[in-house]
C-alpha positions in Angstrom: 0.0 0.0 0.0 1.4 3.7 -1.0 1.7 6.7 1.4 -1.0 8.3 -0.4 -3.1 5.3 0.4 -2.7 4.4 3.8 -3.2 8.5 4.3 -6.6 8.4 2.7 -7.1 4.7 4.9 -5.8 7.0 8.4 -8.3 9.8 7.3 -11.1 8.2 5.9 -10.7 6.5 9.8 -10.8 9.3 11.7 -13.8 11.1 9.7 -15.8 7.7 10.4 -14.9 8.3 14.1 -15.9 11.8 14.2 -19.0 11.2 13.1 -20.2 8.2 15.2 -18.9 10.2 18.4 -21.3 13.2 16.9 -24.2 10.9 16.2 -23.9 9.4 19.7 -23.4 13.2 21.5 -26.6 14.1 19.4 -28.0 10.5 20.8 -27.2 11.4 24.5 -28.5 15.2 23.8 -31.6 14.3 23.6 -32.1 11.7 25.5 -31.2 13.8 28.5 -33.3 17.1 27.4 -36.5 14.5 27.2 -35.7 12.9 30.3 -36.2 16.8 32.4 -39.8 16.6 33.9 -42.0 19.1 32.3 -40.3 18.1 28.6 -43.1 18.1 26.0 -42.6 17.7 22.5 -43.0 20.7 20.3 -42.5 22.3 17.1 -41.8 26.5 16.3 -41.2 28.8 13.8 -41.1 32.6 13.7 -43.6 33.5 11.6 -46.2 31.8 9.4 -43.8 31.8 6.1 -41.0 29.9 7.8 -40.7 25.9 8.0 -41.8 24.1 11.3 -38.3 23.0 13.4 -38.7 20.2 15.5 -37.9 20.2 19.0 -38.5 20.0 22.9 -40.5 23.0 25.1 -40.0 22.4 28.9 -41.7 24.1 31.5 -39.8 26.1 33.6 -39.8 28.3 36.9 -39.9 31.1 35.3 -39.9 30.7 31.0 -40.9 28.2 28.7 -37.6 26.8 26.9 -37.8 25.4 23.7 -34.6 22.8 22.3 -33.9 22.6 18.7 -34.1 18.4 18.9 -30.9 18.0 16.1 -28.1 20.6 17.4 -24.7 20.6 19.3 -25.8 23.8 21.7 -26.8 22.1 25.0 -29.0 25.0 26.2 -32.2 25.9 25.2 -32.5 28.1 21.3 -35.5 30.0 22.7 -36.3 31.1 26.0 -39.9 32.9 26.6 -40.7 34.6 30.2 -43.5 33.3 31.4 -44.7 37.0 33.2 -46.4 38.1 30.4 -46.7 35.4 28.1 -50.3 35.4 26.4 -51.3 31.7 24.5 -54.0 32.3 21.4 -56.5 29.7 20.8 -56.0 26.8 19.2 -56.0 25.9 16.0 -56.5 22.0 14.8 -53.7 21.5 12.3 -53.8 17.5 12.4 -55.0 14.2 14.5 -54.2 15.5 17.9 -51.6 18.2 17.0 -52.3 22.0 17.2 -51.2 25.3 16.1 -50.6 28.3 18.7 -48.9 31.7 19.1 -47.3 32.2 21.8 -46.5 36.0 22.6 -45.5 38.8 24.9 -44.8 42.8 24.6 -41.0 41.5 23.2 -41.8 38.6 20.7 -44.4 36.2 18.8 -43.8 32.8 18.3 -45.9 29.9 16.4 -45.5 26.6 18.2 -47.3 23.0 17.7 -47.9 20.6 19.9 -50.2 17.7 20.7 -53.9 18.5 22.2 -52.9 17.4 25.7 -49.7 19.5 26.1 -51.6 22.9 24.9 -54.0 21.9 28.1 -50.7 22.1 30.0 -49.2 25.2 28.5 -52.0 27.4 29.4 -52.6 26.1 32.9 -49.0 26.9 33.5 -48.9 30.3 31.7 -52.4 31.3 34.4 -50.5 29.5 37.2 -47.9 31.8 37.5 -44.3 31.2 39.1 -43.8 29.3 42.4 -43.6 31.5 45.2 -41.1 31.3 48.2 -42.3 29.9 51.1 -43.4 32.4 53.8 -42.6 31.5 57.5 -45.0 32.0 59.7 
């Protein structure tokens, strides 16, 4: 075998290596995003001419966060405060899935989500955040 050759071999190699350690960070990613309680699957876009990205909203203390479900940034792509946050109505879009905007004085977002987790994302948007305990 020729320099040349066992270069391409030794690179060829280390590209296949790359890429299963990527495909298995990716893996691990998201498995550890949908394992957080409150993790609901969900879908955005900016505005009504954009593509849906797929993804995962969870419910936090104090903002929805929404994960981009293929991506290498650990952290959520899209935090929205919940103080303030106003939920439109529904719109049926397909079999159990619906179409919402989610807004507040500083942005509008679409989301989509299944039936059951809109049910969720307005009774935690008129909730309101936890408050600290008060000793008596």
């Amino acid at each position: 075998m020729s320099v040349l050759g066992t270069f391409m071999l030794v690179l060829l190699l280390l590209l296949l290596a790359v890429g299963l350690i990527a495909v298995l960070f990716l893996l691990f990613r998201v498995r550890t995003i949908g394992r957080i309680v409150g993790t609901f699957e969900c879908w955005t876009r900016p505005d009504t001419s954009s593509g849906w990205v797929a993804g995962m909203a969870r419910f936090g203390a104090h903002e929805l966060q929404w994960f981009r479900l293929v991506g290498f940034y650990i952290g959520p792509q899209l935090r929205m405060p919940r103080e303030g946050l106003k939920v439109s109505t529904p719109i049926s879009r397909q079999e159990g899935v619906v179409e919402v905007v989610v807004s507040s004085k500083d942005f509008q977002q679409y989301l989509a989500m299944r039936a059951e987790w809109y049910n969720g994302l307005v009774s935690w948007v008129e909730s309101g955040p936890p408050k600290p305990r008060e000793e008596y």
